[in-house]
Structures are given as C-alpha cells and as structure tokens.
N, C-alpha and C positions, 0 to 999 in steps of 0.2 A: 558894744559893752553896755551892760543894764545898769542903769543907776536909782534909785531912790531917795531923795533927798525933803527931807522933813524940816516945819518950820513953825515955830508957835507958840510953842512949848513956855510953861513960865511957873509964876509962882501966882496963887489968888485964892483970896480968901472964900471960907465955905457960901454957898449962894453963888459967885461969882461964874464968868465964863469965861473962856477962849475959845479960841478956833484955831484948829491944826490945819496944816496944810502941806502934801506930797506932792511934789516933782517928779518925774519919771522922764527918761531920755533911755532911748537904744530900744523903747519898745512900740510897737502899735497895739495901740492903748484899750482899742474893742476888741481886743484879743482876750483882753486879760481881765480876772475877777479882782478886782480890787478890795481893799479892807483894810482895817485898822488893828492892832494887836498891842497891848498893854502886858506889864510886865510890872509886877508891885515887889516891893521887896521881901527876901524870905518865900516866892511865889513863884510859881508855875507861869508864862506867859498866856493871856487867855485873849481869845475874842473879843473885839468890841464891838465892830461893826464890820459888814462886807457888803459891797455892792455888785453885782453880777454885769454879765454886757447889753441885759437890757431893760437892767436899772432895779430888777428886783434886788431887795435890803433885808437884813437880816442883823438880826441887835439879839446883841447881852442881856437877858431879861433886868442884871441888874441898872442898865442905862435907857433902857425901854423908856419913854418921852421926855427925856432931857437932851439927849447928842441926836444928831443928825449929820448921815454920811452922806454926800454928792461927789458928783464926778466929774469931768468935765472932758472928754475925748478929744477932741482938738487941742486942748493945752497941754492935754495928758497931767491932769493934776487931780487927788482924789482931797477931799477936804471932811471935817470933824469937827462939827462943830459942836462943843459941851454946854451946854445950860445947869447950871444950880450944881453946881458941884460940889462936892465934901469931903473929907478927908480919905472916904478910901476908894476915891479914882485917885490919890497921890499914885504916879507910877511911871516908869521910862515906857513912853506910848513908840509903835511900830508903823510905818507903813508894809504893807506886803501889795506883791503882786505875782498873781495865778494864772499862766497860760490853760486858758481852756481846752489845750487840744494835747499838747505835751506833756501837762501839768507843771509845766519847771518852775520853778518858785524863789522870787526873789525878795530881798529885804534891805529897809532903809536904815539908817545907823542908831534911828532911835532920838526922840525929844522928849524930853524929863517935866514933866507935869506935877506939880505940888498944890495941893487945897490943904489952907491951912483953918483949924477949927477959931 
C-alpha cells in the first residue's frame, strides 16, 4: 500500500521560510517522478515543483529561485524547501508521486502553509 505522508507545514511571516518534507512507504522511490503540488484557496491545484528519477527539476515560474525540490531515494523522501515567502504561496501544499512506467499516481493528505503579510 502507497502512502505519502507530509510534514512542515506551518504559519510564517512574509520573507520567512520552511521546509516541507514527504515520506513515501510501499513504493521504490527511483521509480517514480516526484513533486510538490499546492492548492490556494478559491484555486485550481497547480505545480510547484517536480523532480524526475535523475534529478532533473522543474519550478513554477512563479517560485523560480526561492523553493528548492530534493529527493533523497534511499529514505524515499522528497523535500521543499521555500525561501522568502509571501502571502500568495498561502496554500494546502501536496506531495505527489508518478510511476514512470504505469503512470499511477499517488497523493499525500496535504500540509497547510500560511505566509502572513
């Protein structure tokens, strides 16, 4: 059974950082594309980041050099970490995970991210 389990999440004023961080269990983890997925309120869930299995990355124009996605295969954990952040990354942030060969696609329950102005 696949699990996805997120951790981080918090409240922090604009400028401020955190760092996310996904657990993953039931899968082998260079399988799968990993990525981050944000969800704001009143909004469409969108991309934040994704990392692929051999490490290429791909950003949200609008978090282009403040977040940074790694991964780590062995622990199977994908992490996010945010820099300078401001009120509109507020948003219940996603881990996802993308078999490369199936496509089957799973998702974590979701950590609620607040930057307050």
């Amino acid at each position: 059974q696949v699990q996805l389990v997120e951790s981080g999440g918090g409240l922090v004023q604009s400028g401020g950082s955190l760092r996310l961080s996904c657990s993953a269990s039931g899968i082998i983890a260079n399988l799968y594309i990993l990525a981050w997925y944000r969800q704001a309120p009143g909004k469409q869930r969108e991309l934040v980041a994704a990392i692929d299995t051999v490490g290429s990355i791909d950003y949200a124009d609008s978090v282009k050099g403040r977040f940074t996605i790694s991964r780590n295969n062995a622990k199977k954990t994908v992490s996010l970490q945010m820099n300078s952040l401001n009120p509109e990354d507020t948003a219940v942030y996603y881990c996802n995970a993308r078999h490369i060969v199936t496509s089957d696609v799973y998702w974590g329950q979701g950590t609620r991210v607040t930057a307050s102005s």
